[in-house]
C-alpha positions in Angstrom: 3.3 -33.1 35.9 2.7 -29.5 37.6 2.3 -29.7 41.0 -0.1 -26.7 41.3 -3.6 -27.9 41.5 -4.2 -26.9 45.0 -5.4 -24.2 47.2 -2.5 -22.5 48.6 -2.9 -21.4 52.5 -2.9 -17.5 52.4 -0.7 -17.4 55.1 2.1 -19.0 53.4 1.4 -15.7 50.9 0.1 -12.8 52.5 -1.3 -11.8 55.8 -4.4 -9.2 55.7 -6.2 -8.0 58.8 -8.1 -10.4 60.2 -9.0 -13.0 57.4 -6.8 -15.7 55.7 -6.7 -15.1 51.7 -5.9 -17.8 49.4 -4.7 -18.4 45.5 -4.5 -20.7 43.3 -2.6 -21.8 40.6 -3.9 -24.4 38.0 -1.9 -26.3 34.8 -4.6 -28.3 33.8 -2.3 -31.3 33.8 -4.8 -34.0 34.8 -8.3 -32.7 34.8 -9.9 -35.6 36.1 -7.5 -34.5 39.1 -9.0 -30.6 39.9 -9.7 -30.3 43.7 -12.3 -27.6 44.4 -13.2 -27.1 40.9 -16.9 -27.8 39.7 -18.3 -28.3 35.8 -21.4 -28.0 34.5 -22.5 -28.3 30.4 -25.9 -26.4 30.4 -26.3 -26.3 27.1 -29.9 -27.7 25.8 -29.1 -30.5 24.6 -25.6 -30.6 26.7 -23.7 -33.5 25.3 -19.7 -33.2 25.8 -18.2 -31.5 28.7 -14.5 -29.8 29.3 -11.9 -32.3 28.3 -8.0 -32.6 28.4 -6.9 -30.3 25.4 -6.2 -32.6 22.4 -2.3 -31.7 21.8 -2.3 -32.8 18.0 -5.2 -30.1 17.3 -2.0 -27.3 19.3 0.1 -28.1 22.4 -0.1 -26.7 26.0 1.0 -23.0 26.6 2.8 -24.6 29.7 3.8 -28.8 30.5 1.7 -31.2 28.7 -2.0 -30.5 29.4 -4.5 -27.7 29.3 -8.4 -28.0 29.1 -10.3 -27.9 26.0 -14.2 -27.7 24.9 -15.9 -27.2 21.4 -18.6 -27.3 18.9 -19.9 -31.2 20.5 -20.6 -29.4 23.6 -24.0 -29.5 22.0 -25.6 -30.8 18.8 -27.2 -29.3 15.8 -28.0 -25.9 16.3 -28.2 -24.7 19.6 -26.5 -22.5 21.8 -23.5 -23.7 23.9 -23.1 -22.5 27.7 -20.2 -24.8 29.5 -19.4 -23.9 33.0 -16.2 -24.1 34.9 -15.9 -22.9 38.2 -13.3 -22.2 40.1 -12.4 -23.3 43.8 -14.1 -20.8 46.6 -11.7 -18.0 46.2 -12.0 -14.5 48.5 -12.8 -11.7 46.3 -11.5 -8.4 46.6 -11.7 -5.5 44.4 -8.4 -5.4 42.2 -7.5 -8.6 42.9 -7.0 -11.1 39.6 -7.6 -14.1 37.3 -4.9 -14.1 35.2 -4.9 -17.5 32.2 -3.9 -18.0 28.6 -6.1 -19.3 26.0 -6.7 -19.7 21.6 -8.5 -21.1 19.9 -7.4 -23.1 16.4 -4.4 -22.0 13.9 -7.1 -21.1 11.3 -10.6 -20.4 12.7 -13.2 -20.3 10.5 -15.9 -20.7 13.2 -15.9 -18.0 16.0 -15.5 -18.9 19.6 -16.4 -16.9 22.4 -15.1 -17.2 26.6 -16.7 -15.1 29.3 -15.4 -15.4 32.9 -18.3 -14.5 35.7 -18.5 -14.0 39.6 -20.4 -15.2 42.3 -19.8 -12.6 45.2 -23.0 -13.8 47.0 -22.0 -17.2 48.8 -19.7 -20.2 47.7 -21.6 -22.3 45.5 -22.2 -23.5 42.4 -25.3 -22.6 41.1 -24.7 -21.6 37.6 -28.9 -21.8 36.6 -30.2 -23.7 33.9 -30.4 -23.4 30.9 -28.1 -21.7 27.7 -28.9 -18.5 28.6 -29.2 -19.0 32.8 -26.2 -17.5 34.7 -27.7 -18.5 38.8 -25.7 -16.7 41.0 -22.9 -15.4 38.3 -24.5 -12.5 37.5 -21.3 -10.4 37.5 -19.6 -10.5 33.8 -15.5 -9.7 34.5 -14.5 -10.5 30.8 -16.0 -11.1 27.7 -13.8 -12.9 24.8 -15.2 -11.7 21.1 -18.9 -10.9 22.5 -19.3 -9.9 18.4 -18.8 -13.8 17.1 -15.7 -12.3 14.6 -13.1 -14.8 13.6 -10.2 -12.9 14.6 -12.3 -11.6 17.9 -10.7 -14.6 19.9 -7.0 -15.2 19.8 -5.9 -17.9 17.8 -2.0 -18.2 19.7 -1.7 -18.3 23.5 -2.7 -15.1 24.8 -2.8 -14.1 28.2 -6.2 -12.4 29.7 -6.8 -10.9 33.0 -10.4 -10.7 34.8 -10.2 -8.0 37.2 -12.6 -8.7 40.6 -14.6 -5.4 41.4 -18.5 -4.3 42.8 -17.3 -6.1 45.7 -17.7 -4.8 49.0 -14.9 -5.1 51.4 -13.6 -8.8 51.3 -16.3 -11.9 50.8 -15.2 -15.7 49.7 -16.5 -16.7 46.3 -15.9 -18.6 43.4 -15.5 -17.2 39.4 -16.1 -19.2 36.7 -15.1 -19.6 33.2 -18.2 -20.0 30.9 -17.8 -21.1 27.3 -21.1 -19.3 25.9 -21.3 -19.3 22.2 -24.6 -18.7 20.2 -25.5 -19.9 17.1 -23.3 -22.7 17.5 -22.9 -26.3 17.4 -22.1 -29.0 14.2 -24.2 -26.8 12.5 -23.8 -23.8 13.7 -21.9 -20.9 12.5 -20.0 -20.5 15.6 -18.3 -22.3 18.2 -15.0 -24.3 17.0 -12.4 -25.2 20.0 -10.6 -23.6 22.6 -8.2 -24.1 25.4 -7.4 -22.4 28.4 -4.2 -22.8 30.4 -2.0 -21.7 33.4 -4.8 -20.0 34.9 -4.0 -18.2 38.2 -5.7 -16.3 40.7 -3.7 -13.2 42.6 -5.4 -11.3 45.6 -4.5 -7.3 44.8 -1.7 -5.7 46.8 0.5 -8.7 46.3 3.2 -8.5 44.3 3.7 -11.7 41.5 6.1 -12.7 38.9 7.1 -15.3 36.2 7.8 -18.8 38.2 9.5 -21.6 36.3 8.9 -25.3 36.9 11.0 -28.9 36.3 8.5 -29.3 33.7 9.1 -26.1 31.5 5.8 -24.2 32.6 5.7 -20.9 33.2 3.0 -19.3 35.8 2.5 -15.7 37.4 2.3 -16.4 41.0 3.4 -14.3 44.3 7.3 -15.7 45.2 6.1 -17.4 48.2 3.5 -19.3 46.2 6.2 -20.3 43.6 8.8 -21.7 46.7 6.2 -23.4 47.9 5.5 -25.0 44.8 8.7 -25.8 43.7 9.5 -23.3 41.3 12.1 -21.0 40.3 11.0 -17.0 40.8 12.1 -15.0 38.1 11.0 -11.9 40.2 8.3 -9.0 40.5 6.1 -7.9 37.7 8.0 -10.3 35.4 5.6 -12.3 33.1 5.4 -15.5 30.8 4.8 -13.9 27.5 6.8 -15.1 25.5 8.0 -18.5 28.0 11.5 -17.9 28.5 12.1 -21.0 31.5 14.3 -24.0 30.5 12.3 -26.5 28.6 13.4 -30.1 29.6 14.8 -32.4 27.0 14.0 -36.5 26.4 13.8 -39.3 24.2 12.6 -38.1 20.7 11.6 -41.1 18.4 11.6 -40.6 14.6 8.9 -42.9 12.7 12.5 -43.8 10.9 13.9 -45.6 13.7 16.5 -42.8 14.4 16.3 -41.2 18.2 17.8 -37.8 19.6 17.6 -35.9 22.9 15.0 -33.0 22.4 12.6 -30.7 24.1 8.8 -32.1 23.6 8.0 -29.3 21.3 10.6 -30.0 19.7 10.4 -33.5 18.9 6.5 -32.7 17.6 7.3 -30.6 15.4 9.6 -33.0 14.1 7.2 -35.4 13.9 8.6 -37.7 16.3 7.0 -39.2 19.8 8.2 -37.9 22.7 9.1 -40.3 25.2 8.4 -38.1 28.7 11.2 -35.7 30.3 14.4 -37.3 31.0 14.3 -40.3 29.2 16.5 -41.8 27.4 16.9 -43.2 23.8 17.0 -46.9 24.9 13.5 -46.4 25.1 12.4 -46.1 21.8 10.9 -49.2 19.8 13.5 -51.4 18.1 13.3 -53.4 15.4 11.7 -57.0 17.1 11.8 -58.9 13.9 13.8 -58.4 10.8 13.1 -61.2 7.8 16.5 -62.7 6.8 19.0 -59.6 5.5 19.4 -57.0 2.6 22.7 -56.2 3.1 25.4 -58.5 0.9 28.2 -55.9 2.2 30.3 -53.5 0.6 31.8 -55.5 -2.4 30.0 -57.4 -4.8 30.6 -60.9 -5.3 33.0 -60.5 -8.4 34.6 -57.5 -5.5 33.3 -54.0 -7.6 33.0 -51.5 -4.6 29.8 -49.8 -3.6 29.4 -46.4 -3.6 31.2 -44.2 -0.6 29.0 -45.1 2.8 26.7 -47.4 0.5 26.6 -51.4 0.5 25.2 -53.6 -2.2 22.0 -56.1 -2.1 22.7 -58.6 -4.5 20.7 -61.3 -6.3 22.2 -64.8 -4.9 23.4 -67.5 -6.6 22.9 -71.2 -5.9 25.0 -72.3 -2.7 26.2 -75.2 -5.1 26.1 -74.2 -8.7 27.5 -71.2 -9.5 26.2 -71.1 -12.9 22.5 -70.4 -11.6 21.3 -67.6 -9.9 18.5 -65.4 -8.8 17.3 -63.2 -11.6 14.7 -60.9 -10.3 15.7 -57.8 -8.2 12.5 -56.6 -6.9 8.6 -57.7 -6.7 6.0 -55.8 -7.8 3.8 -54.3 -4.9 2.2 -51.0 -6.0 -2.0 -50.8 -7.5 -3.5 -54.0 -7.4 -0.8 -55.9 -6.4 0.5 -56.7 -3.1 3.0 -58.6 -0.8 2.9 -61.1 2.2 5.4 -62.9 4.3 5.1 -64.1 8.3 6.8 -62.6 10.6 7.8 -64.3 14.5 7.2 -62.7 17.4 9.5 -63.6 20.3 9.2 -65.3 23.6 7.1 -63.1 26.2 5.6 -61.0 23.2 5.9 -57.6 21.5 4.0 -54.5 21.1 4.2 -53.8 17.5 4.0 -49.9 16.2 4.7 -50.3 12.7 6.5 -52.2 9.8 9.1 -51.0 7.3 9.4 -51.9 3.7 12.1 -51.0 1.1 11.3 -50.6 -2.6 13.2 -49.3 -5.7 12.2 -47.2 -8.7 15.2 -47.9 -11.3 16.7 -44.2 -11.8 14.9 -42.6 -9.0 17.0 -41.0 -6.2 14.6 -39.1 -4.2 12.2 -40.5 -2.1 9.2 -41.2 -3.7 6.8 -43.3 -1.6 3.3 -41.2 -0.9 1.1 -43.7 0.8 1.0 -47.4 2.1 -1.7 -49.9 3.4 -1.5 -53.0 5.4 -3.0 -56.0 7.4 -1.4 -58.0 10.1 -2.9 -61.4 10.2 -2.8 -64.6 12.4 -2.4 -67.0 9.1 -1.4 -67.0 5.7 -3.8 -64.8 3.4 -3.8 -67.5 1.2 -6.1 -69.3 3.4 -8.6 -68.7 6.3 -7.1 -66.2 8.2 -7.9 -63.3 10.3 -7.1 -60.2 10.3 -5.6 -58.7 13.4 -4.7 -54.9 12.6 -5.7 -52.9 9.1 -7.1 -52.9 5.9 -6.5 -53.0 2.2 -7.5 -49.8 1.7 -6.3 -46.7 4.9 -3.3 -45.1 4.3 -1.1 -46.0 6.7 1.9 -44.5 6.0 4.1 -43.0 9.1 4.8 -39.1 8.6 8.5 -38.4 7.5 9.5 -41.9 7.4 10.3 -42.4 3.8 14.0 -41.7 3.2 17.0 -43.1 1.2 18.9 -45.5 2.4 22.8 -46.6 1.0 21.5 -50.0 -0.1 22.3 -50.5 -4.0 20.6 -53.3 -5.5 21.6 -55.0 -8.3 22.0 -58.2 -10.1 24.2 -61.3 -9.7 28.0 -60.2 -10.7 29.1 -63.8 -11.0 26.4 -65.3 -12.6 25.4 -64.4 -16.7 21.9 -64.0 -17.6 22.1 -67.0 -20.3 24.7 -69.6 -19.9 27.8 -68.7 -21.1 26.9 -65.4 -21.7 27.9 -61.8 -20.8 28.6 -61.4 -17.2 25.9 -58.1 -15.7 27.9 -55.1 -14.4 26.7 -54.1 -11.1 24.6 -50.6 -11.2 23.7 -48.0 -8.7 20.6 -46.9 -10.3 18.1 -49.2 -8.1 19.1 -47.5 -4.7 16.4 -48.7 -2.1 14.7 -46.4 -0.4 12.3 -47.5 3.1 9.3 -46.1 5.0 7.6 -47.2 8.2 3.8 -48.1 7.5 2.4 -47.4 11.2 0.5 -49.9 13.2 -1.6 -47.2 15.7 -2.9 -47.9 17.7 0.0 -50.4 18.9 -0.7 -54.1 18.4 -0.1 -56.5 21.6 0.9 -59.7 20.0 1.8 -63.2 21.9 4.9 -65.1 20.8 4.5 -66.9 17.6 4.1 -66.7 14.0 2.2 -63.6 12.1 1.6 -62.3 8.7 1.8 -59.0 7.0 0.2 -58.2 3.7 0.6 -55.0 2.6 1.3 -52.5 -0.8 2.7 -49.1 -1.3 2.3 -46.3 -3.8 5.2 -44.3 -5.2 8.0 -47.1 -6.1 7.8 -50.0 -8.2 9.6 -53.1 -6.5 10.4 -54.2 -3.5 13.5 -56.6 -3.1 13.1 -59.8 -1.4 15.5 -61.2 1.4 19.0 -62.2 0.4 21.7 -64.1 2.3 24.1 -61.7 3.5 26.9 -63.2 0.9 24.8 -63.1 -1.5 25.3 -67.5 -2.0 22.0 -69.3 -1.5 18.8 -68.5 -3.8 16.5 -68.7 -0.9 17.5 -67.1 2.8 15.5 -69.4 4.6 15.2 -72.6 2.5 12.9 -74.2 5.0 11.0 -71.4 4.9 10.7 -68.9 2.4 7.4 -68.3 1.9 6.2 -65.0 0.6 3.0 -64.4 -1.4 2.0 -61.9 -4.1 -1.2 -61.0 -4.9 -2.2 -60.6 -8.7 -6.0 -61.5 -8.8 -5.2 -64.0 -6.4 -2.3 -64.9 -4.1 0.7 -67.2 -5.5 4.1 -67.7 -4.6 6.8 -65.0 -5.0 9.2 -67.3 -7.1 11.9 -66.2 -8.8 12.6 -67.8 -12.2 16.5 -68.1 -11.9 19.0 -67.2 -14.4 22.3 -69.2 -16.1 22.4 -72.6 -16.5 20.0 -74.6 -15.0 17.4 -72.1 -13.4 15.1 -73.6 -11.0 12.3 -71.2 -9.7 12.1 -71.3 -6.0 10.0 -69.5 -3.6 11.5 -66.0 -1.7 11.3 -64.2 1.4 10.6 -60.5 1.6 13.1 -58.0 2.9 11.0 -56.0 5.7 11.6 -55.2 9.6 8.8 -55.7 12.2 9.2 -52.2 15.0 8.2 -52.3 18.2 9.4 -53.2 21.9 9.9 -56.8 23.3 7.6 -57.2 26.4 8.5 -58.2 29.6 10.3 -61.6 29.5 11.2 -60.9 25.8 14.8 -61.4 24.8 16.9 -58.6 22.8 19.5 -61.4 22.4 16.8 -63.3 19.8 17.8 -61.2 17.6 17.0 -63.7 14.8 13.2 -64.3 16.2 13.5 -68.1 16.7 11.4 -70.2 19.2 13.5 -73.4 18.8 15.1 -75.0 21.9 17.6 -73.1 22.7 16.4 -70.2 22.4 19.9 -68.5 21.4 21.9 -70.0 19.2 25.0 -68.9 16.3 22.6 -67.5 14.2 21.7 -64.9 16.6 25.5 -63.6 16.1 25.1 -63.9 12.6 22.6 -61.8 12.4 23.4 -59.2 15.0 26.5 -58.6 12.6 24.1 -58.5 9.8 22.3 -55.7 11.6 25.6 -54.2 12.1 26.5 -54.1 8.6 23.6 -52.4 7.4 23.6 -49.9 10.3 20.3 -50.7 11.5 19.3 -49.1 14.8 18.5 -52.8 16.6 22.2 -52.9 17.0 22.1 -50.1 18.8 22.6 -52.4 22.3 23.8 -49.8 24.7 21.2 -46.9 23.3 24.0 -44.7 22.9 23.4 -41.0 21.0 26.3 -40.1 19.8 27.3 -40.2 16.6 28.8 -42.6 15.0 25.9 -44.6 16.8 27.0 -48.0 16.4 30.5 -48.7 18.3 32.4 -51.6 20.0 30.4 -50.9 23.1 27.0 -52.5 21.2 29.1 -55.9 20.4 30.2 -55.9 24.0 26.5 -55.2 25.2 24.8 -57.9 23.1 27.4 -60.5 24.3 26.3 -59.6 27.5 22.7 -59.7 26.7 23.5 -63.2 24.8 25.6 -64.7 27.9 23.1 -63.1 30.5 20.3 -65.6 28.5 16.2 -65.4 27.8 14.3 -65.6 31.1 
């Protein structure tokens, strides 16, 4: 946060004969936090006010905030006139309010600023009215006066309003007024705007660029900057274009990967950045992954998979190995759709999305263009409620589809008919994966959940499989997945060879978020049996492992490779340390 809301003393500044001056600098961090400062929407009718800049419509010129208003400063048609005043300032001819402002990438609706003077006493009267000014009857500046779209900048600009008509020395305030006629929803004009690192410089002093822990730049006098914790980069120097250090954190990829970058950075990338300095340990992990996908990096009759790739292949029965699985993915794509539950662990989770896999035989390119879901509290096959979603918004999280090195393919061991040809395993059904988002997040309690949900772009999705590939179901006690196909049945698979059986199957998918308070990494495998940890969590930390998923990422390391030793000695520490 800048640290630069505040009046600073004049005398830690300058020294004038016989008064104290004063100047301020202002980020527009936190503008419910603006000593001094005074707003007033006298627009007829006046709805919305100033609000903190939306950063997804374009980011701060400096930090993480500025101050925004727009076209809902009224309604209809009407003419807009949204005062901000500034703290009681002493005027004096030449001295300056320097700020940046823009309005959006693209504007197609013109916007107009005009900053105005009360030299007459220290209030706020700003009249009433669109068109009443009160005491700020001085104009300083005047942003696109002619309504053009290009009149008003449309990138960070810096403006200066020059104080003069002013008499000697008086105390004062100026105000920024965003005046736009023939504006509105259904106006012609008025769109959105911003204004930034605003400052205010008595004339006579000298100023310069001053650079803060938080990468914003301001033009401030050097004793203003010391005082505020900056770093002068001397006189006359300016912040166009920002040339101070940008500060680096925690940039989480809708994927699942993290790296160390600078905010705008990390935006850009279409990542969320998790605040200066912090650290990739703090992104959401995978809370819940159903079963495995991964059978390793031989198939069962040992054929290699491709360099860096593993296999996912059908399982046979545990005790006949004449009979297999047969089907390598489920239908999910149009009409049809997929459901499986999901456990949430002890002390809850905050859930932020779910990711799916799916295959298009022959397709190696990402593929996947949109995806819906529901979270529910039950089974869709039967009452249940819906917690989170729809059947119908797109859902899918920005960037997140990508190939993975998961080949699936059919039993090696098993034939097709009995006695038959044995299947060669292919690499032609390489599984690709995207995050479907939950936002906002979803605070669950402990216990069991259901996801329904469909994508568009691939064909099948595979279900779970035991991680060698031995055991037609991954959890025989409960594999319980549904598809829907006019109505919602069980996701069997027919079996192949001998004596096929059809039994029931899990879905392959991973539940994203991070374990609340109380939680337990060490549940890795999501159980809520007494005890809490038990062999299966090794198992499938190694599974996690295997298939380089970023839950066994323990220690939160960066570097690359980013799974090492030190994550199998933090989750035995984790696992020995216990669930509180």
């Amino acid at each position: 946060m800048k640290s630069r809301n505040a009046i600073l003393s004049a005398a830690a500044l300058l020294a004038t004969a016989g008064m104290a001056q004063a100047q301020f600098t202002e980020g527009f961090e936190d503008i419910t936090n603006l000593p001094g400062w005074f707003q007033q929407n006298n627009s007829v009718p006046g709805t919305t006010n100033w609000f903190q800049g939306n950063i997804a419509v374009f980011p701060a010129f400096g930090g993480a905030g500025y101050i925004g208003a727009n076209f809902n400063n009224t309604t209809g048609l009407n003419t807009i006139s949204n005062w901000l005043v500034t703290p009681v300032v002493p005027l004096t001819n030449g001295a300056t309010l320097t700020f940046y402002t823009r309005t959006v990438d693209a504007p197609a609706f013109p916007d107009r600023l005009q900053v105005r003077m009360n030299k007459v006493n220290t209030g706020t009267n700003v009249g009433t009215g669109a068109t009443g000014v009160g005491d700020f009857t001085d104009l300083l500046l005047d942003i696109n006066p002619t309504y053009t779209t290009a009149g008003y900048p449309n990138t960070w600009t810096q403006q200066v309003a020059t104080v003069s008509g002013v008499t000697g020395t008086v105390n004062g305030r100026l105000a920024f007024r965003y005046f736009v006629e023939n504006a509105g929803p259904s106006g012609a004009n008025s769109d959105y705007i911003g204004i930034d690192d605003a400052v205010y410089a008595v004339a006579g002093v000298a100023t310069g660029r001053c650079c803060f822990a938080d990468g914003s730049c301001s033009v401030v006098t050097a004793a203003a900057c010391g005082t505020a914790g900056g770093t002068y980069g001397g006189d006359n120097t300016n912040c166009t274009p920002n040339v101070c250090p940008q500060p680096t954190g925690a940039c989480c990829a809708p994927a699942g990967t993290c790296s160390v970058l600078t905010s705008a950075a990390c935006i850009a990338s279409g990542g969320t950045y998790q605040g200066n300095g912090s650290v990739c340990g703090s992104c959401p992990t995978v809370v819940f992954s159903n079963c495995n996908i991964s059978t390793g990096p031989t198939t069962l009759n040992g054929v290699a998979a491709p360099s860096g790739g593993v296999w996912s292949e059908c399982a046979r029965d545990a005790a006949d190995p004449t009979t297999a699985n047969t089907t390598a993915g489920f239908g999910f794509t149009g009409a049809l759709r997929l459901a499986d539950d999901f456990v949430v662990p002890a002390g809850g989770a905050t859930i932020t999305g779910i990711r799916v896999y799916g295959y298009t035989s022959g397709v190696a390119a990402p593929a996947i263009t949109a995806a819906t879901l529901q979270i529910l509290d039950a089974s869709p096959a039967g009452a249940a409620n819906v917690i989170f979603g729809d059947q119908v918004t797109n859902r899918l999280a920005a960037g997140t589809n990508v190939m993975t090195n998961i080949y699936r393919t059919f039993s090696t061991i098993t034939p097709p008919v009995c006695g038959g040809a044995l299947t060669a395993p292919g690499t032609t059904r390489r599984l690709q994966s995207a995050v479907i988002a939950v936002n906002p997040p979803v605070v669950l309690p402990a216990g069991t959940y259901w996801v329904d949900y469909n994508v568009t772009g691939v064909s099948f999705a595979p279900p779970a499989t035991h991680p060698t590939a031995i055991g037609r179901q991954c959890n025989p006690s409960n594999s319980n997945a549904l598809q829907f196909n006019a109505a919602w049945v069980p996701l069997n698979d027919a079996g192949q060879g001998c004596a096929p059986v059809a039994v029931q199957q899990d879905m392959y998918f991973e539940v994203l978020g991070t374990v609340a308070a109380g939680g337990c990494y060490a549940n890795c495998d999501g159980s809520t049996g007494t005890p809490l940890l038990t062999a299966n969590d090794f198992q499938c930390f190694l599974n996690k492992y295997a298939a380089n998923d970023t839950y066994a990422n323990c220690d939160g390391s960066t570097g690359n490779p980013l799974l090492t030793a030190n994550d199998f000695q933090c989750f035995l520490n984790k696992y020995a340390a216990g669930c509180s």
